[in-house]
N, CA, C and O atoms as a GROMACS GRO file, in nm:
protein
  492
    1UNK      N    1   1.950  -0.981  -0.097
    1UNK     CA    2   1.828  -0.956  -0.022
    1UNK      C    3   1.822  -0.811   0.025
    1UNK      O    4   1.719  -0.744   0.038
    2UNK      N    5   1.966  -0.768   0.052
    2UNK     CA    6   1.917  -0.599   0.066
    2UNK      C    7   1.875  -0.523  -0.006
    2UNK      O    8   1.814  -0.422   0.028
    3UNK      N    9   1.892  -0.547  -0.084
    3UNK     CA   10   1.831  -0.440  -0.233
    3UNK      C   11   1.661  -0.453  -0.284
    3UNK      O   12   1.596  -0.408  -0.379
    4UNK      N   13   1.632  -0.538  -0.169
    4UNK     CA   14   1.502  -0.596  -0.178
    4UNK      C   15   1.382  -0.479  -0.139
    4UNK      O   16   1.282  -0.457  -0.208
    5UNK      N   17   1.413  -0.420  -0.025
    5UNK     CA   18   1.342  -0.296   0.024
    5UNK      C   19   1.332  -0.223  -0.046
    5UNK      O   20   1.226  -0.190  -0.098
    6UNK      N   21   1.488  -0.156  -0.077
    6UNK     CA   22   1.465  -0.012  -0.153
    6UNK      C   23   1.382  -0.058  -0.343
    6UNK      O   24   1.305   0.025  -0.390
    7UNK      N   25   1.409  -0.167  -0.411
    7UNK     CA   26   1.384  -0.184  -0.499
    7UNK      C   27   1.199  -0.187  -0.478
    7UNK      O   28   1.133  -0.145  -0.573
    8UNK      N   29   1.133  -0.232  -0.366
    8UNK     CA   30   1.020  -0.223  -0.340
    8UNK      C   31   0.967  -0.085  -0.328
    8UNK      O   32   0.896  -0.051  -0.423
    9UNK      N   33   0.989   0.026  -0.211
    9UNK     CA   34   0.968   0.144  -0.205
    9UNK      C   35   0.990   0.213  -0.346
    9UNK      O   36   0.901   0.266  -0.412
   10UNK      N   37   1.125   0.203  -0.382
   10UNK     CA   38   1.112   0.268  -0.504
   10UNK      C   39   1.004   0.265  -0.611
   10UNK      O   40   0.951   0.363  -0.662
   11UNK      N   41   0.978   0.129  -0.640
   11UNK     CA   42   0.870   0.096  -0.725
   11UNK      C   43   0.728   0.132  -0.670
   11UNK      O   44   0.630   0.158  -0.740
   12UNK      N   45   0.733   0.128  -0.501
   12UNK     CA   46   0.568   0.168  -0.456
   12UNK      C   47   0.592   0.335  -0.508
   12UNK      O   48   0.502   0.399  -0.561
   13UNK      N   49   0.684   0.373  -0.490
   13UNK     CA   50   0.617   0.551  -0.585
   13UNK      C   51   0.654   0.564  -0.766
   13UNK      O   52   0.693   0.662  -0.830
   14UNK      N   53   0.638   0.492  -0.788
   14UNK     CA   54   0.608   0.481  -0.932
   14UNK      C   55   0.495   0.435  -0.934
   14UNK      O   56   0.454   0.441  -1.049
   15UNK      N   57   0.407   0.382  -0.852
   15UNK     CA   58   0.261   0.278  -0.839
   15UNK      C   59   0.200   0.395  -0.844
   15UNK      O   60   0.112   0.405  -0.929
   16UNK      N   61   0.230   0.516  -0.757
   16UNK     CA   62   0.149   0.636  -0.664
   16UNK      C   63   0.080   0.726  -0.817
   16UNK      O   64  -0.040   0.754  -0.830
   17UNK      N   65   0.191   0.757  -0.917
   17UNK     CA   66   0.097   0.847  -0.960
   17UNK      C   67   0.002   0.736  -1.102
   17UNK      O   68  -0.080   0.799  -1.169
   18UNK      N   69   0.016   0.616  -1.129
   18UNK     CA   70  -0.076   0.512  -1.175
   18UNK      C   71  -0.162   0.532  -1.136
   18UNK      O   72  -0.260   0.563  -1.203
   19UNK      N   73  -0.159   0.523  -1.020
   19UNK     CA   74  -0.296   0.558  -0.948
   19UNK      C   75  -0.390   0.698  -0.964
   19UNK      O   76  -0.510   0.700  -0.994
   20UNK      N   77  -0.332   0.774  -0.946
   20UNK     CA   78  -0.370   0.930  -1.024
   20UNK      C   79  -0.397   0.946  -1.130
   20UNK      O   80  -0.489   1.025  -1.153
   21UNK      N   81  -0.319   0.871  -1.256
   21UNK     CA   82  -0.348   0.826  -1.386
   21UNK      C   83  -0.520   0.780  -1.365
   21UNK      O   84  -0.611   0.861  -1.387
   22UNK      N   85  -0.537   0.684  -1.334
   22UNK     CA   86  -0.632   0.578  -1.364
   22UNK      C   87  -0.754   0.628  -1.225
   22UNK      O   88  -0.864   0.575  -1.210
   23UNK      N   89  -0.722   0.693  -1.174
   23UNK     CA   90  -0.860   0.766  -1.078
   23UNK      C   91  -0.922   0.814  -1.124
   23UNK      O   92  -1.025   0.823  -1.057
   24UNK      N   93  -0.931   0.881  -1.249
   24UNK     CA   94  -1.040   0.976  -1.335
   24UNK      C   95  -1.145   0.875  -1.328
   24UNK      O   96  -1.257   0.896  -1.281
   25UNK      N   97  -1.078   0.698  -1.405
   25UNK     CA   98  -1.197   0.637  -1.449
   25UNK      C   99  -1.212   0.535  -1.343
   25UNK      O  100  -1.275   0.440  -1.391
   26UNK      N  101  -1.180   0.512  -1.209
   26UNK     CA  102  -1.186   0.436  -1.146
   26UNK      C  103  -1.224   0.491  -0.987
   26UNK      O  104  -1.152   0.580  -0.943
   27UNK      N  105  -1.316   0.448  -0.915
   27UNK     CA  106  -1.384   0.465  -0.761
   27UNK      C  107  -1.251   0.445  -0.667
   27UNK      O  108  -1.149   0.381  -0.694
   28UNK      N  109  -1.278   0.506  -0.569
   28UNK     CA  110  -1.144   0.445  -0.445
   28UNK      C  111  -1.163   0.307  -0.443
   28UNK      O  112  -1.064   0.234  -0.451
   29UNK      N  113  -1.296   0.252  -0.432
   29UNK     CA  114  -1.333   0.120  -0.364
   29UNK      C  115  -1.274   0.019  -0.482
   29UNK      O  116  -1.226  -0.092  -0.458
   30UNK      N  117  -1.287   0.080  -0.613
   30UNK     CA  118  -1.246  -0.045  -0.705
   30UNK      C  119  -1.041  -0.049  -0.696
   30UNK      O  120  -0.974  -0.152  -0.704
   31UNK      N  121  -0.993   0.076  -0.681
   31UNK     CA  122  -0.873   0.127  -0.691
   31UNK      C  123  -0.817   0.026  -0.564
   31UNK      O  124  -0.706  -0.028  -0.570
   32UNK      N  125  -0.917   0.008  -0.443
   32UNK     CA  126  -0.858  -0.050  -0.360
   32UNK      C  127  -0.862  -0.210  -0.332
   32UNK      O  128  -0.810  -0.281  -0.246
   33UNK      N  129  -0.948  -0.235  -0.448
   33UNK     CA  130  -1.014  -0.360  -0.424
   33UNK      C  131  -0.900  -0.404  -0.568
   33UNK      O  132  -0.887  -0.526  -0.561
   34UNK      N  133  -0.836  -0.364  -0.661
   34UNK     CA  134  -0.753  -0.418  -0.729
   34UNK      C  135  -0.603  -0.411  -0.670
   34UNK      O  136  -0.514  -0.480  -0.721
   35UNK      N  137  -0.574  -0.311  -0.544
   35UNK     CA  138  -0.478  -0.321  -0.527
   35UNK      C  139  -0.446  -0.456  -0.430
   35UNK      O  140  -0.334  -0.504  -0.415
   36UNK      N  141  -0.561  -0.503  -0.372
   36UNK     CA  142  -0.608  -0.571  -0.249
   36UNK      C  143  -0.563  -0.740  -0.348
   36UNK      O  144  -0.479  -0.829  -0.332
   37UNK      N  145  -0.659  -0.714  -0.436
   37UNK     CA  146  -0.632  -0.857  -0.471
   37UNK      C  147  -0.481  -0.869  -0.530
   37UNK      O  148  -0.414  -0.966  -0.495
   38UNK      N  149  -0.412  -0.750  -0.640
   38UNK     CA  150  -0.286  -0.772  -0.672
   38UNK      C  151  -0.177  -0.816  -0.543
   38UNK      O  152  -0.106  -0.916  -0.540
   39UNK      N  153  -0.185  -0.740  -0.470
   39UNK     CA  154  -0.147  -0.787  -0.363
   39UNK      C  155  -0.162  -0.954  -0.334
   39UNK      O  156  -0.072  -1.027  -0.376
   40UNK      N  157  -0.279  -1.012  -0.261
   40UNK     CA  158  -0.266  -1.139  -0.262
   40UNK      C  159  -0.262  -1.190  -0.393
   40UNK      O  160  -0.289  -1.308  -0.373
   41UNK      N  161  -0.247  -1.178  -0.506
   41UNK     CA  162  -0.145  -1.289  -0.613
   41UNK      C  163  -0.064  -1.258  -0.623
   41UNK      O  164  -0.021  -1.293  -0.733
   42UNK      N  165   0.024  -1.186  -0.555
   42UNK     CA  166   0.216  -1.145  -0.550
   42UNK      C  167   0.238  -1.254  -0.403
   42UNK      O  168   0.350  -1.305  -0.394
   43UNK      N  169   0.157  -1.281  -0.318
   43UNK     CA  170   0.156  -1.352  -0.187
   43UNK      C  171   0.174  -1.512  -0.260
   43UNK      O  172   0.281  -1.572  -0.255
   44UNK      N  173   0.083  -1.552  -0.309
   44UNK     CA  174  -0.020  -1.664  -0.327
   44UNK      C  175   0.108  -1.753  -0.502
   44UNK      O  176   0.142  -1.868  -0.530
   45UNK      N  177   0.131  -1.620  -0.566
   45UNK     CA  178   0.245  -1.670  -0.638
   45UNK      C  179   0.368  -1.700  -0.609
   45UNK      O  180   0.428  -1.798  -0.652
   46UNK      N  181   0.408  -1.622  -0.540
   46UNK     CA  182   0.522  -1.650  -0.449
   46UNK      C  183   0.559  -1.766  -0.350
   46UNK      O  184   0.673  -1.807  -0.332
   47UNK      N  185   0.461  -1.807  -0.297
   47UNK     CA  186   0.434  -1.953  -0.221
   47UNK      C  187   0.510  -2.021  -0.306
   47UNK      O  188   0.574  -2.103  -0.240
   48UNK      N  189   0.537  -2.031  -0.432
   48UNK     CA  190   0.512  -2.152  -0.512
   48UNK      C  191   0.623  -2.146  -0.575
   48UNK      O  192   0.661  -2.238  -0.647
   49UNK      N  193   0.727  -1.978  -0.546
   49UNK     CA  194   0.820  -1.992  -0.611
   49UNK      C  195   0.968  -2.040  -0.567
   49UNK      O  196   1.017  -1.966  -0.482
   50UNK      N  197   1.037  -2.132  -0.601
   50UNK     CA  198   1.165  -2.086  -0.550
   50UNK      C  199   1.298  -2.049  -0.631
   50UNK      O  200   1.408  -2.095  -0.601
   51UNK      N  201   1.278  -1.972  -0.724
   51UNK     CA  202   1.422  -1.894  -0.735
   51UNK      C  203   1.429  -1.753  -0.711
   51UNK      O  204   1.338  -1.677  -0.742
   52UNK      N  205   1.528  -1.721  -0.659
   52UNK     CA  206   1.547  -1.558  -0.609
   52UNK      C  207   1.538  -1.440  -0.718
   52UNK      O  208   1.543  -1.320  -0.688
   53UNK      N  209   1.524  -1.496  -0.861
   53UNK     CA  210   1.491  -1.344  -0.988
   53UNK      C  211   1.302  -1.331  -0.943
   53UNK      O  212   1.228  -1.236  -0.919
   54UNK      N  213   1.286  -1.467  -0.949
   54UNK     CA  214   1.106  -1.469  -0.930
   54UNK      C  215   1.064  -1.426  -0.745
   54UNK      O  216   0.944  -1.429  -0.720
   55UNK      N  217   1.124  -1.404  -0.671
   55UNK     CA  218   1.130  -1.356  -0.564
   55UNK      C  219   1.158  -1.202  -0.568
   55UNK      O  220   1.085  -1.127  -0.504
   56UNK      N  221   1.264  -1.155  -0.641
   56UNK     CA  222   1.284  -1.038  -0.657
   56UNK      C  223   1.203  -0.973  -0.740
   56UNK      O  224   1.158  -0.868  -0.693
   57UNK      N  225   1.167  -1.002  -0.852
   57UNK     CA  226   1.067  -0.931  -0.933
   57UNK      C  227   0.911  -0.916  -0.890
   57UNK      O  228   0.845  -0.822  -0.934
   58UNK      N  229   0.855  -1.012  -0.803
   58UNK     CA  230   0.698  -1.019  -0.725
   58UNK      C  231   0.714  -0.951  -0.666
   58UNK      O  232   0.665  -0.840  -0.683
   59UNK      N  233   0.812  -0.986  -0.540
   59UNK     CA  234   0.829  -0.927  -0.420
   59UNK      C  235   0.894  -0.770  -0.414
   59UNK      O  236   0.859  -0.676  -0.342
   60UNK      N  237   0.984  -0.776  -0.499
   60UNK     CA  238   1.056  -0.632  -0.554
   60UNK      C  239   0.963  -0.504  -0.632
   60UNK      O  240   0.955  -0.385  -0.601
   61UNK      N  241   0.897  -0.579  -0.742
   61UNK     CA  242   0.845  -0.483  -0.859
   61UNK      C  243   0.714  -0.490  -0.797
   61UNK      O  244   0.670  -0.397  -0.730
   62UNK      N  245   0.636  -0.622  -0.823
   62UNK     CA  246   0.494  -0.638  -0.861
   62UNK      C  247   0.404  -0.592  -0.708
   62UNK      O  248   0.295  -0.536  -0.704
   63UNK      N  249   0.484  -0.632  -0.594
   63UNK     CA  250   0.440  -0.616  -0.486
   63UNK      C  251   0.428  -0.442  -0.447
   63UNK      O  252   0.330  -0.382  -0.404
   64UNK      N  253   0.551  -0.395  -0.474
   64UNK     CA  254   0.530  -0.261  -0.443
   64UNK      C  255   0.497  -0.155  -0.541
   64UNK      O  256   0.493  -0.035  -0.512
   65UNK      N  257   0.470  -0.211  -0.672
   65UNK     CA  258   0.314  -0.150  -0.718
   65UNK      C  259   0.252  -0.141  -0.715
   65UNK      O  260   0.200  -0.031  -0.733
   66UNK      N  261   0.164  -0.293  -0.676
   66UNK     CA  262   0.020  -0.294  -0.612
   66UNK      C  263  -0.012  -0.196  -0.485
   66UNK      O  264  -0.111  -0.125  -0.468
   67UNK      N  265   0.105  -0.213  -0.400
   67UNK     CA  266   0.108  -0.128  -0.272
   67UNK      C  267   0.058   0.032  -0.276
   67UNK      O  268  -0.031   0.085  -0.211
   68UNK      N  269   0.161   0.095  -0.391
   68UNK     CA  270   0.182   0.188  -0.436
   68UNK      C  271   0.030   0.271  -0.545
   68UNK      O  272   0.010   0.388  -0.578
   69UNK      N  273  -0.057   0.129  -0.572
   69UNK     CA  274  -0.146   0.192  -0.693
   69UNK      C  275  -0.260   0.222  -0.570
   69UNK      O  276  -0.350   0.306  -0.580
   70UNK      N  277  -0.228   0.106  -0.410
   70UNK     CA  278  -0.337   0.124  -0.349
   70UNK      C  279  -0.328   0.224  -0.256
   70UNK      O  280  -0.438   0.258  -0.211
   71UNK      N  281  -0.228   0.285  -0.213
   71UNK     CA  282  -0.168   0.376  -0.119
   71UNK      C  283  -0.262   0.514  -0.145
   71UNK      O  284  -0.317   0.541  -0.039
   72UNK      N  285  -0.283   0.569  -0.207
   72UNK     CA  286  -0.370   0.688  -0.254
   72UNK      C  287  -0.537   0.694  -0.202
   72UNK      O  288  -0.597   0.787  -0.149
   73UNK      N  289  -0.590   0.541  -0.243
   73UNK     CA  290  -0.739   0.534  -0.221
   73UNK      C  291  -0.756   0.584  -0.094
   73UNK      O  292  -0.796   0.699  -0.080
   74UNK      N  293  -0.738   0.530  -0.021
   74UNK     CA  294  -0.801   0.597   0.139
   74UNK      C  295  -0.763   0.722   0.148
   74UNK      O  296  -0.859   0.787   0.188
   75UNK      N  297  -0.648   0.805   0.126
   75UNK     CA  298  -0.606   0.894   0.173
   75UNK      C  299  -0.714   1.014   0.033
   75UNK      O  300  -0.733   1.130   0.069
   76UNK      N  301  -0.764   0.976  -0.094
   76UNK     CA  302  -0.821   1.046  -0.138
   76UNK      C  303  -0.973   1.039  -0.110
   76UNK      O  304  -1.077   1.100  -0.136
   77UNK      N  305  -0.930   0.931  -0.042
   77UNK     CA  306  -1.149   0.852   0.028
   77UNK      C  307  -1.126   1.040   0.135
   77UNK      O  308  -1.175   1.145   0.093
   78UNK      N  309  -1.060   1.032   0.241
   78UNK     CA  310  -1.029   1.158   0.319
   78UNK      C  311  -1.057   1.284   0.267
   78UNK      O  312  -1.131   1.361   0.329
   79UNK      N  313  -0.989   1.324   0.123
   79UNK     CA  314  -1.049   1.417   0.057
   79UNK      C  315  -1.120   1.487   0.085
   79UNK      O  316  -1.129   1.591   0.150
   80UNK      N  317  -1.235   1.359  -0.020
   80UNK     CA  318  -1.332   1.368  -0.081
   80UNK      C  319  -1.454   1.453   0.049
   80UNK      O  320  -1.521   1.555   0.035
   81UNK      N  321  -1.444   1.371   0.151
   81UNK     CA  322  -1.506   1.365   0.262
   81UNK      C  323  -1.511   1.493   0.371
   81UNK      O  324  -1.599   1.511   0.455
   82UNK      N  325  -1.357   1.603   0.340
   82UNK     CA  326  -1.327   1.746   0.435
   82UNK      C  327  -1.439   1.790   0.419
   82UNK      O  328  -1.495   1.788   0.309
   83UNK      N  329  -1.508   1.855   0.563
   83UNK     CA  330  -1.604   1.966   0.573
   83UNK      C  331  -1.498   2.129   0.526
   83UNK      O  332  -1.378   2.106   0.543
   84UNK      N  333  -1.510   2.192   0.503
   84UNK     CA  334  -1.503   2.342   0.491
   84UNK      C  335  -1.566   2.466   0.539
   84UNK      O  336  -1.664   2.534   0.507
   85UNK      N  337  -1.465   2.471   0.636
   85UNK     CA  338  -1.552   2.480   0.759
   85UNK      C  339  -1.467   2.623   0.797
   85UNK      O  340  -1.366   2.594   0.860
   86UNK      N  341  -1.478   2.740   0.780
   86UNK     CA  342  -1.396   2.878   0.756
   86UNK      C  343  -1.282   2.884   0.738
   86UNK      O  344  -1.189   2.928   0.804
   87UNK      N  345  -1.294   2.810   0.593
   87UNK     CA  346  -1.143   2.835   0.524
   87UNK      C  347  -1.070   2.737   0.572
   87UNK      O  348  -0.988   2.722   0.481
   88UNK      N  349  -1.036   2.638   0.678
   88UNK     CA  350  -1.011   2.607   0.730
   88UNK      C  351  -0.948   2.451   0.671
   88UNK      O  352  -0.879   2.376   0.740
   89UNK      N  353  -0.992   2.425   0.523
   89UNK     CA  354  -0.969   2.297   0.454
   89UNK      C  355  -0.800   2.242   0.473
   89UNK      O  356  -0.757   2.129   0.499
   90UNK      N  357  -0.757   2.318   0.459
   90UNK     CA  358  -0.609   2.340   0.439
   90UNK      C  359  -0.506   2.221   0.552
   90UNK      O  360  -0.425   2.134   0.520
   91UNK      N  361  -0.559   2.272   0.707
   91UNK     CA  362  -0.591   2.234   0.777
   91UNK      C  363  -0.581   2.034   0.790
   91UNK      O  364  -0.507   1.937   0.808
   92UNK      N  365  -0.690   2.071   0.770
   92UNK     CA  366  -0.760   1.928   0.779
   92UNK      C  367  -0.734   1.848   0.641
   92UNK      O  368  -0.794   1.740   0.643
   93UNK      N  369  -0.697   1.860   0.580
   93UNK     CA  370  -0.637   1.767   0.445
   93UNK      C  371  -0.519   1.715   0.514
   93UNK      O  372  -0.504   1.593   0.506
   94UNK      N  373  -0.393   1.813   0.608
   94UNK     CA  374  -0.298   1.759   0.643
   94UNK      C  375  -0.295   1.695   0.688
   94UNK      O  376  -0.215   1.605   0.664
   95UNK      N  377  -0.415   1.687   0.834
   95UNK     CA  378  -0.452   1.598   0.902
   95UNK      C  379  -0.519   1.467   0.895
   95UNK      O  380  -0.506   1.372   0.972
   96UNK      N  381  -0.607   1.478   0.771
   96UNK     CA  382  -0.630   1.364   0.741
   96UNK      C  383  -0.494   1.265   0.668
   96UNK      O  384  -0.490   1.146   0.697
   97UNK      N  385  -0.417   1.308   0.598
   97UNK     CA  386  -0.314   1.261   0.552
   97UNK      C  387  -0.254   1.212   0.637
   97UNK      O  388  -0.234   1.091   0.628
   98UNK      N  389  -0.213   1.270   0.728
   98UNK     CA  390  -0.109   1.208   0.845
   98UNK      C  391  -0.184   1.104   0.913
   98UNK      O  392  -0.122   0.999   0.930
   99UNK      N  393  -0.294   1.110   0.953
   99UNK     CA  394  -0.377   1.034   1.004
   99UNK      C  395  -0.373   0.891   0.902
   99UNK      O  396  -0.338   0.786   0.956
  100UNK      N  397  -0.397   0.889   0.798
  100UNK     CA  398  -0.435   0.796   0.716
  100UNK      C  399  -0.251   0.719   0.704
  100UNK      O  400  -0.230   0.601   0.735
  101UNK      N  401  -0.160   0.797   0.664
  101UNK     CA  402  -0.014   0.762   0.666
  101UNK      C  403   0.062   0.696   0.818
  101UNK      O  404   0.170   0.637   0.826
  102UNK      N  405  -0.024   0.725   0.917
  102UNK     CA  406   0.027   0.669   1.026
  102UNK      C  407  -0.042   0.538   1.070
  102UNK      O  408   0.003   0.451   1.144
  103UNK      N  409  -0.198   0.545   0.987
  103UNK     CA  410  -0.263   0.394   1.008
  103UNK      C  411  -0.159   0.300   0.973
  103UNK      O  412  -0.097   0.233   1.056
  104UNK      N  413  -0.135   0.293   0.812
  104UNK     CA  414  -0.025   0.256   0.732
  104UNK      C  415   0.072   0.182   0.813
  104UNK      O  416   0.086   0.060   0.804
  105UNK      N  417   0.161   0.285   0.918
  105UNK     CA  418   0.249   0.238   0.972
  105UNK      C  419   0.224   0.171   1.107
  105UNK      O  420   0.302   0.093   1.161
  106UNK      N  421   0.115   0.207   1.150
  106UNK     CA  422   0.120   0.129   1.306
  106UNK      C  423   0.048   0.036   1.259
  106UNK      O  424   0.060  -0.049   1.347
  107UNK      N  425  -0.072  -0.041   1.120
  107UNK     CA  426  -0.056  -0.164   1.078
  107UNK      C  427   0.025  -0.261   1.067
  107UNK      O  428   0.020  -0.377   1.107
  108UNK      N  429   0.154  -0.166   0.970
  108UNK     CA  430   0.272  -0.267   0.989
  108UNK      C  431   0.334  -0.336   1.123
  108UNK      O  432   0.388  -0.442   1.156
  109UNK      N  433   0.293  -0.208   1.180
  109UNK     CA  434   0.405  -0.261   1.322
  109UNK      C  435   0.294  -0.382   1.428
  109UNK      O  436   0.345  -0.474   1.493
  110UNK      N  437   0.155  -0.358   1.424
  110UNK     CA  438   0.147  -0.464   1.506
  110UNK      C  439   0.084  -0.572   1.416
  110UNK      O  440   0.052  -0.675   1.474
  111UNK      N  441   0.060  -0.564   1.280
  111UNK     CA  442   0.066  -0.705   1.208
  111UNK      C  443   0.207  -0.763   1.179
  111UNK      O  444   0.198  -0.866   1.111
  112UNK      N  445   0.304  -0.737   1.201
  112UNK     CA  446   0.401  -0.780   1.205
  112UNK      C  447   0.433  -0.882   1.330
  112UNK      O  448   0.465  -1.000   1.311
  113UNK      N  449   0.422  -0.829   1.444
  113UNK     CA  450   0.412  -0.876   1.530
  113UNK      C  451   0.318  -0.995   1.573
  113UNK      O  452   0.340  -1.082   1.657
  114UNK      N  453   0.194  -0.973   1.483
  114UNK     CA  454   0.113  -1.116   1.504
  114UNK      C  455   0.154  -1.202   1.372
  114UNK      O  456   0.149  -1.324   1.385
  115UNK      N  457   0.184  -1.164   1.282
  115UNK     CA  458   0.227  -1.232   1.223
  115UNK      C  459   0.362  -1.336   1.239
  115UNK      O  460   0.377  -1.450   1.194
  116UNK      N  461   0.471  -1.235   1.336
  116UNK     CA  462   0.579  -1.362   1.339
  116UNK      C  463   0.480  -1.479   1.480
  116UNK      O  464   0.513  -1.592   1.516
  117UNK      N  465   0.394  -1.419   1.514
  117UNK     CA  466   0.330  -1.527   1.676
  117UNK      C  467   0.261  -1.647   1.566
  117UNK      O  468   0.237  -1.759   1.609
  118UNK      N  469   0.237  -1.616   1.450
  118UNK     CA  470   0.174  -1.729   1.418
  118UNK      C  471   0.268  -1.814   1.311
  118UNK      O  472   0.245  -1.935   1.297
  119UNK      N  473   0.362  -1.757   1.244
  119UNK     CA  474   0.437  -1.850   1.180
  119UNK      C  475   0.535  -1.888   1.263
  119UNK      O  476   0.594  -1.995   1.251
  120UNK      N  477   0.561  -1.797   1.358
  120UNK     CA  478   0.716  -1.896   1.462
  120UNK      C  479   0.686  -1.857   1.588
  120UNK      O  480   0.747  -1.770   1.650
  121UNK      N  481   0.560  -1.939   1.641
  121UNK     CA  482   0.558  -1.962   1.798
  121UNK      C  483   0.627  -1.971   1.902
  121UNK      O  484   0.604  -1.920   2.011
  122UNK      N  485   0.740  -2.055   1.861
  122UNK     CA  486   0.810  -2.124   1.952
  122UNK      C  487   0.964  -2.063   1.928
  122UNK      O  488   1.070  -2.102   1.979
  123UNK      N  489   0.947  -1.989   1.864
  123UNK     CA  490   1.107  -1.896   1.804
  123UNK      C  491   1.203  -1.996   1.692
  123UNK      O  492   1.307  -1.953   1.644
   0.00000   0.00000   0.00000
């Protein structure tokens, strides 16, 4: 089970430049709307599985690709969107990045938290 993380991260930046690949011919909204659903059928398949190769490979590979193909859309939605405003782009790309990379993480942290309140109430 430890090898479970890093085998995920690793694979979400192999997702990252897929995504760069396939943005020429694809919108943020569709980029995010396939990562959205891959996502729930790595969830929704998994329910159903129980041996630990089919746990490791969804949850390991398939999951943190999808993650990885969707990780880009918003942060290039940001882009798209910088005013240029005396030179000043430079700037504000970083900021939107960090901004968009810290949603990311303070999602995790308080859906996590409602998430264990609703599968284990009572501890």
């Amino acid at each position: 089970m430890a090898l479970l993380l890093p085998i995920s991260i690793f694979i979400l930046n192999l997702g990252m430049p897929i995504n760069n690949i396939k943005s020429l011919q694809l919108t943020n909204r569709k980029t995010a709307f396939i990562s959205l659903i891959g996502i729930c059928l790595c969830v929704f398949t998994m329910s159903f599985g129980t041996a630990f190769w089919a746990y490791l490979v969804i949850y390991g590979i398939l999951f943190g690709m999808f993650i990885g193909y969707g990780y880009m859309a918003p942060i290039k939605n940001c882009y798209e969107h910088i005013p240029d405003r005396k030179g000043m782009i430079i700037y504000y790309i970083g900021l939107c990045s960090g901004v968009c990379v810290l949603g990311m993480g303070i999602s995790s942290l308080v859906f996590n938290q409602i998430l264990i309140a609703i599968i284990n109430p009572n501890n």
